[in-house]
RONU-204788 format. One line per 10 residues: number of its first residue (from 1); their letters; for each residue x, y, z of N, C-alpha, C. Coordinates in steps of 0.05 Angstrom, whole numbers, plus 5000, padded with zeros to 4 digits. Layout:
residues N
NUM = A = X:Y:Z:X:Y:Z:X:Y:Z | ...
//
This chain:
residues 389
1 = XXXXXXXXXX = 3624:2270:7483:3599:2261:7493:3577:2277:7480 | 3548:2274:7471:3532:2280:7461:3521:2309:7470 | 3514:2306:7506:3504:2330:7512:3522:2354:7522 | 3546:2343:7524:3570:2366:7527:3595:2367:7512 | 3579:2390:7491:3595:2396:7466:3624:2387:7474 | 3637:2370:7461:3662:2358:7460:3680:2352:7431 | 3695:2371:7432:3711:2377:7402:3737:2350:7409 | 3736:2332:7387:3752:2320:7373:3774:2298:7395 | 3745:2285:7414:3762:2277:7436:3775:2248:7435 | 3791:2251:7417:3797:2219:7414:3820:2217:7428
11 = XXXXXXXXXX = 3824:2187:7441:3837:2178:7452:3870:2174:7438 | 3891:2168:7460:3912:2168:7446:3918:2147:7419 | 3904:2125:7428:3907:2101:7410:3884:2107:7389 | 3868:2119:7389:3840:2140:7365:3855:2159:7358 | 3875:2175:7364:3886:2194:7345:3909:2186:7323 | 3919:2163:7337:3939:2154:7316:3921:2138:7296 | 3892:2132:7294:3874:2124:7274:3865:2152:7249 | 3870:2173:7268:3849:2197:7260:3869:2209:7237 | 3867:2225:7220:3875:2240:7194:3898:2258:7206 | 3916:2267:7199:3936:2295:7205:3926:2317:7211
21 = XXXXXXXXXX = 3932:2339:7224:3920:2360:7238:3929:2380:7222 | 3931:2394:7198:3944:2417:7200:3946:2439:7215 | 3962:2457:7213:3951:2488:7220:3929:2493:7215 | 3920:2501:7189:3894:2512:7179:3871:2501:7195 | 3870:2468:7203:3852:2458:7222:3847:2466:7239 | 3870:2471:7257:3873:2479:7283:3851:2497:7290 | 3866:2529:7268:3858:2553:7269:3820:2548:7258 | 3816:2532:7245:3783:2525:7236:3767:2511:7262 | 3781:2506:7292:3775:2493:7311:3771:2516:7331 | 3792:2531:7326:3786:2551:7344:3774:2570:7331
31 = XXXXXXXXXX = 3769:2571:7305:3731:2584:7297:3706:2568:7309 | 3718:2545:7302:3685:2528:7314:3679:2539:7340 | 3702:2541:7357:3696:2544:7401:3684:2568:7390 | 3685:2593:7377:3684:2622:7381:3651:2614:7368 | 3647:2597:7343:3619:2587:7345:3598:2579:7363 | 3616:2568:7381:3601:2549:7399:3589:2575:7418 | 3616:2585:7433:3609:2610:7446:3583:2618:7435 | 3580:2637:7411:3557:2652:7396:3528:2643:7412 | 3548:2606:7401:3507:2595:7414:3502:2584:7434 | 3520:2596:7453:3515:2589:7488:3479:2596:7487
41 = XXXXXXXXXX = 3462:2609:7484:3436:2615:7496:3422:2588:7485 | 3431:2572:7464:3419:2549:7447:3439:2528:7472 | 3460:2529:7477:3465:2505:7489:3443:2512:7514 | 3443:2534:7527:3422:2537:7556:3404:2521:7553 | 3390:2535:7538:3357:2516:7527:3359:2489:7537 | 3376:2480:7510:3377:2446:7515:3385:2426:7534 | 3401:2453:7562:3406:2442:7588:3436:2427:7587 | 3449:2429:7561:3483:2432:7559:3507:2440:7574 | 3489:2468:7583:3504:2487:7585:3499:2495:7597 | 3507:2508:7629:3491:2531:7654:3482:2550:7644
51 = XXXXXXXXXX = 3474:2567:7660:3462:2590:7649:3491:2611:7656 | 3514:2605:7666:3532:2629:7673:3549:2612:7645 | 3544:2597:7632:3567:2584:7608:3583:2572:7614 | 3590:2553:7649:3608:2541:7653:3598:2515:7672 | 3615:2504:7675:3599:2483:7695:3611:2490:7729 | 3632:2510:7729:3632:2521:7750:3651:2503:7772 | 3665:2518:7788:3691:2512:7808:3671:2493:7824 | 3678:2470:7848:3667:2463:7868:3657:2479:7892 | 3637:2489:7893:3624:2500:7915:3640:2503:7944 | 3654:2523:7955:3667:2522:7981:3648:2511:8004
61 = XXXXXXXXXX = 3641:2491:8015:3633:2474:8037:3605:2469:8026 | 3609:2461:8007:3584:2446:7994:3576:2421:8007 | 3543:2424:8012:3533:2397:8029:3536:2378:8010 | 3539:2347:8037:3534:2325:8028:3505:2312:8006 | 3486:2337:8020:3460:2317:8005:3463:2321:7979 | 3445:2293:7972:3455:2293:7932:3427:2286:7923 | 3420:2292:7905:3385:2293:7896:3384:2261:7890 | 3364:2255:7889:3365:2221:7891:3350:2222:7848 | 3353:2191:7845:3338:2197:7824:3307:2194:7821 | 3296:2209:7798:3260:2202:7800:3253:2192:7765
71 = XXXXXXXXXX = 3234:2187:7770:3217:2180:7747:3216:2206:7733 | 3217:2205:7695:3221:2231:7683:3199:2217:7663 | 3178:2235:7658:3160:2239:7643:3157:2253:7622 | 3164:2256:7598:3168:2275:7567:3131:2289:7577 | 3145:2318:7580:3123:2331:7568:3105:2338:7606 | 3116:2337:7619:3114:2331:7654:3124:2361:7666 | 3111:2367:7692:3126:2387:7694:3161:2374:7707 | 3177:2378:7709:3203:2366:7712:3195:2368:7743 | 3209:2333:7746:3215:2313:7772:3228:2330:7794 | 3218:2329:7820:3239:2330:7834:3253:2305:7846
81 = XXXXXXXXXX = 3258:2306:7875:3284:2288:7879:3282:2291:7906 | 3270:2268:7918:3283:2270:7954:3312:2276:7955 | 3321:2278:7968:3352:2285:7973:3351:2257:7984 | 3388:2252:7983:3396:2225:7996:3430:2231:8006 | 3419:2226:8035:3446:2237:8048:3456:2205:8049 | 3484:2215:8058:3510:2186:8059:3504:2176:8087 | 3496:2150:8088:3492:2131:8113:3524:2127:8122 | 3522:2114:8144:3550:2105:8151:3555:2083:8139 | 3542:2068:8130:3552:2042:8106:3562:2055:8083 | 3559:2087:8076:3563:2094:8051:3543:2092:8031
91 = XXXXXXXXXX = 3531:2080:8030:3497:2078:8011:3485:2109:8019 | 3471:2111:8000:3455:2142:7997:3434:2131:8009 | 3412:2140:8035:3394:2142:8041:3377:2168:8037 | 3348:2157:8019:3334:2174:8010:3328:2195:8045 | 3319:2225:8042:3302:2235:8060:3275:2251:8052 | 3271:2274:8061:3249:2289:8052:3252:2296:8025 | 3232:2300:8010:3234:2310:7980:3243:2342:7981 | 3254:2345:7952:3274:2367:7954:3264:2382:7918 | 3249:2404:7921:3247:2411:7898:3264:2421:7881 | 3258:2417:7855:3278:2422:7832:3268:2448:7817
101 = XXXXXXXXXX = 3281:2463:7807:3267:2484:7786:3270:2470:7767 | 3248:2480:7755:3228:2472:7723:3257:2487:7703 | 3252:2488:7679:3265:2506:7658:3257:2529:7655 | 3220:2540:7677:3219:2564:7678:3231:2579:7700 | 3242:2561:7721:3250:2570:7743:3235:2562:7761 | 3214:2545:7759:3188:2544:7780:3189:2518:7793 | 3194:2517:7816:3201:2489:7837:3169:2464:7823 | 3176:2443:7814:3159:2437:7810:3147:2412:7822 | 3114:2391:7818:3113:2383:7846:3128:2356:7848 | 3129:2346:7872:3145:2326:7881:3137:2304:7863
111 = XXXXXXXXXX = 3147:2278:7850:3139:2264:7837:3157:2229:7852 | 3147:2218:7852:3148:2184:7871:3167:2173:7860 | 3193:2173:7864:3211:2146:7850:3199:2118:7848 | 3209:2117:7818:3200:2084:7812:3210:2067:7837 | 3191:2044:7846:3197:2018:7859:3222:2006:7839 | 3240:1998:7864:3260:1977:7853:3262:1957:7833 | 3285:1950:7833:3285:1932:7804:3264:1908:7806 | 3253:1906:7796:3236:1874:7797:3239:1846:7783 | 3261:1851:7778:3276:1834:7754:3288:1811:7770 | 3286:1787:7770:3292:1761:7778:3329:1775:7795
121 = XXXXXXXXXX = 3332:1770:7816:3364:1781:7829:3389:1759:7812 | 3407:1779:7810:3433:1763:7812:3429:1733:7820 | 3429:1732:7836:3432:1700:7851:3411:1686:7847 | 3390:1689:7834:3372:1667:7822:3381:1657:7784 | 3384:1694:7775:3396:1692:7749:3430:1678:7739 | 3447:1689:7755:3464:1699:7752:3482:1718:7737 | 3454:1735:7728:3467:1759:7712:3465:1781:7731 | 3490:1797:7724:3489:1824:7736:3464:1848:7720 | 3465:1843:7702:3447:1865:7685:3417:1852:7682 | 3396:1862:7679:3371:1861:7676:3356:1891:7665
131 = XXXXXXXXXX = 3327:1877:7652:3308:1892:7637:3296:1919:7654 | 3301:1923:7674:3284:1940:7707:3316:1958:7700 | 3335:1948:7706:3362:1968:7717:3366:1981:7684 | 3364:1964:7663:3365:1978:7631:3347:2004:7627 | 3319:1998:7640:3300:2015:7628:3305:2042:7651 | 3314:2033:7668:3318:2052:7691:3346:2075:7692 | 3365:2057:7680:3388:2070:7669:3384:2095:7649 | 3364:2102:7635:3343:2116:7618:3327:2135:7637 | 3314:2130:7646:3284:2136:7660:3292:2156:7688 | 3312:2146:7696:3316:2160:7721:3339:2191:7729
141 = XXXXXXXXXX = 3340:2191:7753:3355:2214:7748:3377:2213:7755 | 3402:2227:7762:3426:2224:7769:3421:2215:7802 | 3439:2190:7811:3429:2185:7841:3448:2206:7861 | 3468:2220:7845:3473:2249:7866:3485:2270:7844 | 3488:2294:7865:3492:2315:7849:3528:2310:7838 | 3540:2314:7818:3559:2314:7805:3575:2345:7825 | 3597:2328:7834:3614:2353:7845:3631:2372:7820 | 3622:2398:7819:3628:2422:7807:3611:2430:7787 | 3585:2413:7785:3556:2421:7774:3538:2427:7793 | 3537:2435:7827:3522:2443:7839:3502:2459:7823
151 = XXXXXXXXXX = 3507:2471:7815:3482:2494:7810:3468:2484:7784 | 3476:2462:7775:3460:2459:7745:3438:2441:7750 | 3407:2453:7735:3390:2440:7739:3369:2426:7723 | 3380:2425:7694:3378:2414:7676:3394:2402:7654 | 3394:2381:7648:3404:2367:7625:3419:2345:7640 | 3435:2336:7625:3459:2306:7637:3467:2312:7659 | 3469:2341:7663:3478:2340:7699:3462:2335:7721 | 3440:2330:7709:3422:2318:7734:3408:2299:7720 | 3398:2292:7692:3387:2264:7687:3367:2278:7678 | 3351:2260:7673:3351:2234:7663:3372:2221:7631
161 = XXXXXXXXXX = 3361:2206:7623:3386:2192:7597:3371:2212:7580 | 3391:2216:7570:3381:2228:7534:3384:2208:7507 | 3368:2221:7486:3369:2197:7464:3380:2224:7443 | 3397:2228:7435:3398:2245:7406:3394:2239:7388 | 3420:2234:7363:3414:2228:7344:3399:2194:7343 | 3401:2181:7368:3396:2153:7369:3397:2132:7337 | 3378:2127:7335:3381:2104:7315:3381:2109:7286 | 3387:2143:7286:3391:2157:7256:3417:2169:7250 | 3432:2159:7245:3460:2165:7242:3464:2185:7215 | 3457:2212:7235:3461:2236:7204:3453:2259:7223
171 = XXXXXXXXXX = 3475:2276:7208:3469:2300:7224:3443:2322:7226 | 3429:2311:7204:3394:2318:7200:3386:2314:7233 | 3393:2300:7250:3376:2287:7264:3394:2297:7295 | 3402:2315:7288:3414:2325:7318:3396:2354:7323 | 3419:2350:7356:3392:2377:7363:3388:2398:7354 | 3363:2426:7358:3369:2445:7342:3390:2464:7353 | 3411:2456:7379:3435:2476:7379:3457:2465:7355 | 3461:2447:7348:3473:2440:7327:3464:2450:7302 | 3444:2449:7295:3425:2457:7273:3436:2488:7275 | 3430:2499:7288:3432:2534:7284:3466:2547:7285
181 = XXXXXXXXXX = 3489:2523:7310:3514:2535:7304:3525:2530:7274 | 3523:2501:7266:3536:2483:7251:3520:2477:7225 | 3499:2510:7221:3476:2484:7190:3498:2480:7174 | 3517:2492:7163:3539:2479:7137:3540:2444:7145 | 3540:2440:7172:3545:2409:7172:3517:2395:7173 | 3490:2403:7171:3473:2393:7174:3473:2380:7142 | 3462:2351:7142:3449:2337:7119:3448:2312:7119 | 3433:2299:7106:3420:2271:7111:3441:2252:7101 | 3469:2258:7101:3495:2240:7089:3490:2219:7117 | 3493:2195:7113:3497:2170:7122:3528:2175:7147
191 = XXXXXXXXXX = 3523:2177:7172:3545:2164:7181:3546:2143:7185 | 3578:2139:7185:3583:2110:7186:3606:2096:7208 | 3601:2112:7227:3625:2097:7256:3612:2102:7274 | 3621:2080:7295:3607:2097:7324:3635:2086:7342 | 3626:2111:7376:3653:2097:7389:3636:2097:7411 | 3631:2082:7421:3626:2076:7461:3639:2095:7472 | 3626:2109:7502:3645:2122:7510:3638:2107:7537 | 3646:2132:7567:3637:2128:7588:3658:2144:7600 | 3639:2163:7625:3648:2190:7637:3646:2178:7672 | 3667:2179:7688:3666:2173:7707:3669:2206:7723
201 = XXXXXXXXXX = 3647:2205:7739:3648:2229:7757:3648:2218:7790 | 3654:2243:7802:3651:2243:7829:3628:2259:7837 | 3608:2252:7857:3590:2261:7870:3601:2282:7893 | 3583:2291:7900:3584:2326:7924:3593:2299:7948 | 3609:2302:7962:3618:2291:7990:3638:2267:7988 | 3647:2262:7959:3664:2242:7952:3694:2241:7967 | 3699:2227:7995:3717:2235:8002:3745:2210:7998 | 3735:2187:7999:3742:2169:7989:3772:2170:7976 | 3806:2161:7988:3822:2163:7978:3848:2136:7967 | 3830:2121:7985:3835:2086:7976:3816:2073:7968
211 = XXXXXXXXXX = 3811:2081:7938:3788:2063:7920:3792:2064:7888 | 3795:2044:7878:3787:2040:7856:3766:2033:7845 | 3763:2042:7815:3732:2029:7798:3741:2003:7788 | 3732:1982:7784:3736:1962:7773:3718:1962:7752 | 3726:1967:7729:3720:1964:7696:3721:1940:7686 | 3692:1922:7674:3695:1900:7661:3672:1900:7632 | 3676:1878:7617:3659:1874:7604:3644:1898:7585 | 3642:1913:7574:3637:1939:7557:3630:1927:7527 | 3607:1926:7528:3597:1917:7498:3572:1941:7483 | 3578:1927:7457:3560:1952:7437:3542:1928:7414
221 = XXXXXXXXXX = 3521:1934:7419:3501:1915:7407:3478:1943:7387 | 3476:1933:7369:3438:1948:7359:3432:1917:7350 | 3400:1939:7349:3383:1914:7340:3376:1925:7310 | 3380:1892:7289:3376:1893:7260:3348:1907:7246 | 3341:1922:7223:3321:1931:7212:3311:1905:7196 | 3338:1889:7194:3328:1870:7163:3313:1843:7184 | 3333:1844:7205:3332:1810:7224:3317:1814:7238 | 3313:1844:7256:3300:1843:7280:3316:1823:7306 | 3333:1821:7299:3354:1805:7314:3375:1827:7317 | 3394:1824:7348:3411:1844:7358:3436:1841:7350
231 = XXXXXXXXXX = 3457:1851:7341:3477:1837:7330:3509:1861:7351 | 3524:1843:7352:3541:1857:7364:3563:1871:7348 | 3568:1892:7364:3581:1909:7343:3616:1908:7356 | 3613:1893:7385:3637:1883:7404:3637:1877:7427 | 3659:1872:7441:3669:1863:7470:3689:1881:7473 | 3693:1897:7496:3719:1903:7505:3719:1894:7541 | 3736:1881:7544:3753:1866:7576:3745:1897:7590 | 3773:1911:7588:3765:1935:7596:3768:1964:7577 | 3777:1989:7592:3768:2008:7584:3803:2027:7587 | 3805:2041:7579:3823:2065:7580:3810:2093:7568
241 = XXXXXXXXXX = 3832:2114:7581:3822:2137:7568:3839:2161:7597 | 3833:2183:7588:3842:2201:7615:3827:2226:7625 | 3843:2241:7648:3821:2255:7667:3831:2276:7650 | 3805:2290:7656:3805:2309:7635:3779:2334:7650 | 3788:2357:7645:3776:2379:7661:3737:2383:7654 | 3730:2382:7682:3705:2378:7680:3684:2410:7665 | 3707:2431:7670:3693:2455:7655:3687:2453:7621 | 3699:2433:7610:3695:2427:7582:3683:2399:7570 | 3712:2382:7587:3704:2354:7580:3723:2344:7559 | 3740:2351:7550:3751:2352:7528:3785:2347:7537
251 = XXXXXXXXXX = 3789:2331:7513:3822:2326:7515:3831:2323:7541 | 3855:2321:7550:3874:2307:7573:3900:2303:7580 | 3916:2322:7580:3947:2311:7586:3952:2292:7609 | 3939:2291:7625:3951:2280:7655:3945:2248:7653 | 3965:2232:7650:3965:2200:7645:3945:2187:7666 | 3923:2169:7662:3914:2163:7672:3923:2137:7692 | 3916:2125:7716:3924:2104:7737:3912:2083:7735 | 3921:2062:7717:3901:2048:7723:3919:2017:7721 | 3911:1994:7739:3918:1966:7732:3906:1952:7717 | 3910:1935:7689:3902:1915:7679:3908:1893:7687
261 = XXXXXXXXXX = 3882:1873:7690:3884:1842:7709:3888:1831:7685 | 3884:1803:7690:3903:1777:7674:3876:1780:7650 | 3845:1777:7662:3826:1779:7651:3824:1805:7634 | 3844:1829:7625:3827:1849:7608:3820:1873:7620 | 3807:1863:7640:3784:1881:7671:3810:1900:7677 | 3796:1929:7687:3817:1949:7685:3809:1966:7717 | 3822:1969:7733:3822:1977:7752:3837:2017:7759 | 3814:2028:7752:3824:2051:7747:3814:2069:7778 | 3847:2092:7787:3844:2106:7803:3825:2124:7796 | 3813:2136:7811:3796:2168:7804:3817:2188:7804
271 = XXXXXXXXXX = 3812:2208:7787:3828:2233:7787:3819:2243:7813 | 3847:2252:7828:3850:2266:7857:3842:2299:7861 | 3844:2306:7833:3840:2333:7827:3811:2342:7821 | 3789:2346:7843:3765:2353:7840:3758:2367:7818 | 3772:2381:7803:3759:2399:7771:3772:2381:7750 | 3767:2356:7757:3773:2338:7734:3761:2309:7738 | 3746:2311:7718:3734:2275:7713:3744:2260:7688 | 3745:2234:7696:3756:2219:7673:3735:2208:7650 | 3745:2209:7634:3741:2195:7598:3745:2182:7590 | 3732:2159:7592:3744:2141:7566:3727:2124:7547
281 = XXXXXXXXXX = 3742:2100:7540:3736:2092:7514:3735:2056:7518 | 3729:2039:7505:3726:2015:7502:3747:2014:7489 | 3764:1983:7479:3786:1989:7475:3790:1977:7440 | 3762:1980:7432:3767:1974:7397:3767:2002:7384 | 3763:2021:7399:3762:2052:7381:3732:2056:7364 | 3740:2075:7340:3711:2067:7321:3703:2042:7314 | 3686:2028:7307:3684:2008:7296:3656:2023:7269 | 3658:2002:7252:3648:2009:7228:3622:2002:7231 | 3602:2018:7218:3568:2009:7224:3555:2011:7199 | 3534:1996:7196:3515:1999:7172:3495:2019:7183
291 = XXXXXXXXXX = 3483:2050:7175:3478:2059:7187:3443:2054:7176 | 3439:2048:7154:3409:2033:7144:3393:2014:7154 | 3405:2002:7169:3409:1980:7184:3399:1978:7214 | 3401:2008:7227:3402:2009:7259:3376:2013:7265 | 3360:1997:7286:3334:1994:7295:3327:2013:7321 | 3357:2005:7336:3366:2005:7357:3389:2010:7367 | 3402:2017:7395:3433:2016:7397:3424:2016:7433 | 3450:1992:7435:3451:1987:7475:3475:1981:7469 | 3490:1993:7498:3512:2001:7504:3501:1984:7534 | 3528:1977:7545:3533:1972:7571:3558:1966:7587
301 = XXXXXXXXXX = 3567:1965:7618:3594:1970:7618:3583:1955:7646 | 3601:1942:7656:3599:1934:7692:3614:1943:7705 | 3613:1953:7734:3639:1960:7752:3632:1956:7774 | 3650:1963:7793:3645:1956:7820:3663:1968:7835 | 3665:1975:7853:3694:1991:7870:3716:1973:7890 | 3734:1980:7886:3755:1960:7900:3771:1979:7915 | 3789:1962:7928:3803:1983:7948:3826:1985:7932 | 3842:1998:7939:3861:2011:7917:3888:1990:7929 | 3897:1998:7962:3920:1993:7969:3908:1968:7993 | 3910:1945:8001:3900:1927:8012:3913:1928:8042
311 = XXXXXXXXXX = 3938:1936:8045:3944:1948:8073:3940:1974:8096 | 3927:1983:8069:3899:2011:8084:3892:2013:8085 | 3873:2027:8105:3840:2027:8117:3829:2019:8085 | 3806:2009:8084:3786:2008:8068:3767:2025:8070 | 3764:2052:8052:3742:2074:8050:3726:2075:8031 | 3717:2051:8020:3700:2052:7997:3677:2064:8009 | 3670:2061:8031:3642:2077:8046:3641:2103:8046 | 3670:2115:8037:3667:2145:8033:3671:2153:8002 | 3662:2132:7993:3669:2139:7954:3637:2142:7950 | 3643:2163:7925:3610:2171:7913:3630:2185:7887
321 = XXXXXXXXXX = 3620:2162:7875:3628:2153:7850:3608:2153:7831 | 3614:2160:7807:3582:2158:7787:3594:2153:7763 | 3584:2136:7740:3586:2126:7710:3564:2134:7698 | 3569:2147:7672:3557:2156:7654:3562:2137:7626 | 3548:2134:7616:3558:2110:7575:3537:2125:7572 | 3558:2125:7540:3542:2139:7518:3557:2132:7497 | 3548:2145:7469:3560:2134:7448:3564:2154:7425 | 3584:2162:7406:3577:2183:7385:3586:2167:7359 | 3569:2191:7350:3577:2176:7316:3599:2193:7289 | 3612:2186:7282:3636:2189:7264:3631:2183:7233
331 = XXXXXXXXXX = 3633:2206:7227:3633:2202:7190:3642:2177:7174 | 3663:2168:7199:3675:2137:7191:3704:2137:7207 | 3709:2112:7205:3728:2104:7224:3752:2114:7223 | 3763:2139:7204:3783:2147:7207:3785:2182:7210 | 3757:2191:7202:3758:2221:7204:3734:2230:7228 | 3758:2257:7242:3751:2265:7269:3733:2285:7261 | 3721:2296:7275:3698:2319:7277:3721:2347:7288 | 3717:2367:7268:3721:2393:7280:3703:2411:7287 | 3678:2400:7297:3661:2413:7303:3646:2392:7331 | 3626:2396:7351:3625:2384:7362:3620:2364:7364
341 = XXXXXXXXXX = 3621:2341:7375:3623:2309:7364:3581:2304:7369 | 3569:2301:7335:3553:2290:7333:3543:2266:7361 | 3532:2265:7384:3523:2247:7396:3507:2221:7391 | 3507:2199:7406:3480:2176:7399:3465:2183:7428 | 3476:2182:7442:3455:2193:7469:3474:2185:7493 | 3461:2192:7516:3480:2185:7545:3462:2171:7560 | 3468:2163:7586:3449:2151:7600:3452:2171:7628 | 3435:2157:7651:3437:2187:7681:3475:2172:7684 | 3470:2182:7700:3491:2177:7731:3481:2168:7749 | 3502:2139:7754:3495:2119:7771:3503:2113:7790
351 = XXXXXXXXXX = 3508:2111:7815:3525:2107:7833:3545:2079:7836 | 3566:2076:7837:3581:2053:7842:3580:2046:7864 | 3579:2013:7865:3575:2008:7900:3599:1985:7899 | 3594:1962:7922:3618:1954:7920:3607:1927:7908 | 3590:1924:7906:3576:1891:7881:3585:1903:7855 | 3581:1885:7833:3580:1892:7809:3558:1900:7804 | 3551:1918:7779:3533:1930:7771:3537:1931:7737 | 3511:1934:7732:3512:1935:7698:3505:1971:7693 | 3516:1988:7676:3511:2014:7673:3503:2017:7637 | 3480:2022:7633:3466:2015:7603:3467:2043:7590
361 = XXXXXXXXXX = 3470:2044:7566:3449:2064:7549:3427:2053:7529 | 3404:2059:7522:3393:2049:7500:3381:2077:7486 | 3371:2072:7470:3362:2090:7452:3325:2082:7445 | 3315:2081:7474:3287:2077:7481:3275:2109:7461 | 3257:2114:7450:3238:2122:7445:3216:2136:7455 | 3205:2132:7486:3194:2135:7498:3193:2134:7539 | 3226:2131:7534:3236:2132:7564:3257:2156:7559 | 3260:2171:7581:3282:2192:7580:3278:2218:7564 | 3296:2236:7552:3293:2249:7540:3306:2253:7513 | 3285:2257:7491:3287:2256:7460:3295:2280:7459
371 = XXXXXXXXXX = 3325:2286:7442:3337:2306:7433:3352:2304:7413 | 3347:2298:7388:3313:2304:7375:3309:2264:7385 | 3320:2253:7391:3306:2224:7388:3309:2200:7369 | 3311:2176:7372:3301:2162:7358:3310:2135:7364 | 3290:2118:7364:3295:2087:7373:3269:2070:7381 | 3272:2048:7403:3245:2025:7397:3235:2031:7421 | 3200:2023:7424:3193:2030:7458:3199:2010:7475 | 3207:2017:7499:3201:1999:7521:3200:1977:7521 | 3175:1978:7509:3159:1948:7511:3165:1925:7491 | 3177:1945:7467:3189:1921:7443:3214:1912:7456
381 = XXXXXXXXX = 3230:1939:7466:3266:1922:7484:3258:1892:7508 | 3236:1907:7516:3227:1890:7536:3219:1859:7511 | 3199:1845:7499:3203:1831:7487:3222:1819:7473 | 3240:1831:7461:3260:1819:7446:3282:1841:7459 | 3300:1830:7478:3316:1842:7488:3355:1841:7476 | 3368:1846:7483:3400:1831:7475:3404:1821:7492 | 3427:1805:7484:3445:1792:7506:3443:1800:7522 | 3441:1788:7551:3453:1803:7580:3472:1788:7590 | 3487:1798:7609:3503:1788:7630:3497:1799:7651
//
């Protein structure tokens, strides 16, 4: 993933794509971590990384309330967040505002969550996704706190979306903690792969033990430099990938649970083991990109929560569930990164409910946060949009 350095996380069916490992690699991987280490004070900055260098055990009797999301302004003093405790339906109900520290440490002032989607509903359209939940998927903040990131109060662990390298596929164009661990890999060489991802976490009070995510539909679109038209880069039904420890993020022994339907659509357990969230992948791997070419890049994925076992209670009302998509980029479709995986950007954390929902990334320009940036405003996605469903 982009904002949490992640060495060479390819999937089982992406490693049998990827090059041979030697020894010598290995041992050149475990120089890079001892790099990475060096520039823990550069990951801080950029809100990567806590300030103790970990993302930290789950809090012993950690409250329910979870910061709701707000409107994020580049260049603002940073948003706070009513808190939003768990109703008995299970929906997060906003309450009193709850300040956030700034990056100087300084609680800063309360700021108004955007009004709801305004976008024509489901049942007039019949699409699940719309232009309000896209730009908002960006714009907003995580709708609760991620369980075993309590204490982090900047970057992807609390939101808003980030844009990195976005619509410049080259390592010129990453952040400057990359720049200062990694300059040997800095230079304006053309990449040429990208892979979809998407990080399922659990929220602070997630108690939930008969539920599944229902995974559908996962597509990768940019928009053309030559056409100005959006072109698709795929479809995946569903998704695979495995749980994998939330203090890194990286790699996975423990087989993941999941059912594939007749349709594709993939019905995956949550990892039971609170210091572990799952990873995965769409199910075409790299796919090849013109990287001269990219205007733009939207990502999107739908889910919804199901009950796991149909002869037991139904506790989806106690699930607090959250999806993250994002996307990185690859020198090309067959060689892995021994250094940390170049990003395209992430989007917040969303809550799963029990409708379907569309979960976006784009590479807006002027929504979210530019690190370093790059892509179309608002108002152009808004005019000439992609496909929806």
């Amino acid at each position: 993933m982009p904002n949490r350095p992640t060495l060479v996380r390819a999937s089982a069916t992406e490693r049998r794509l990827t090059l041979p490992i030697c020894g010598g690699e290995r041992l050149l991987r475990k120089l890079r971590i001892l790099a990475m280490i060096a520039a823990l004070p550069a990951f801080v900055a950029c809100g990567y990384i806590g300030t103790d260098g970990s993302s930290g055990a789950e809090s012993a009797g950690a409250s329910i309330s979870t910061v709701a999301s707000t409107n994020y302004e580049a260049g603002a003093a940073t948003p706070t967040a009513p808190q939003k405790v768990a109703s008995d339906a299970g929906v997060a109900t906003p309450t009193a505002p709850q300040k956030v520290a700034s990056d100087a440490g300084v609680a800063s002032a309360v700021v108004a969550p955007l009004p709801g989607d305004t976008s024509p509903s489901i049942a007039s359209t019949g699409l699940v996704n719309s232009l309000d939940t896209i730009a908002n998927d960006m714009r907003l903040r995580n709708d609760l706190v991620l369980r075993g990131y309590e204490n982090m109060k900047v970057g992807w662990y609390v939101g808003p979306g980030y844009v990195n390298m976005g619509n410049k596929p080259r390592t010129s164009n990453t952040g400057q903690w990359f720049k200062d661990a990694y300059p040997e890999w800095v230079n304006d060489n053309p990449l040429r792969a990208i892979l979809p991802w998407l990080v399922l976490f659990d929220g602070v009070g997630h108690a939930s033990t008969n539920t599944r995510v229902h995974f559908r539909n996962m597509k990768a679109f940019y928009k053309s430099k030559r056409t100005g038209q959006w072109v698709s880069w795929g479809s995946s039904p569903g998704v695979s990938g495995h749980p994998t420890p939330k203090s890194y993020l990286m790699n996975g022994s423990i087989p993941e649970d999941k059912r594939v339907n007749s349709d594709g659509s993939v019905e995956l357990k949550p990892p039971t083991d609170s210091s572990l969230a799952w990873h995965g992948w769409w199910s075409l791997g790299r796919v090849s990109i013109d990287p001269a070419d990219i205007d733009a890049v939207f990502l999107t994925v739908q889910a919804r929560l199901v009950a796991d076992n149909p002869s037991l209670p139904d506790d989806r009302s106690a699930a607090r569930l959250l999806i993250q998509i994002g996307a990185d980029y690859y020198i090309d479709t067959n060689t892995s990164w021994t250094v940390p995986t170049p990003g395209v950007g992430v989007s917040r954390a969303k809550l799963i409910t029990n409708d379907w929902q569309a979960f976006s990334f784009t590479t807006f320009s002027d929504v979210g946060i530019q690190e370093p940036g790059g892509g179309i405003t608002e108002a152009a996605f808004r005019a000439n949009p992609p496909p929806l469903d």
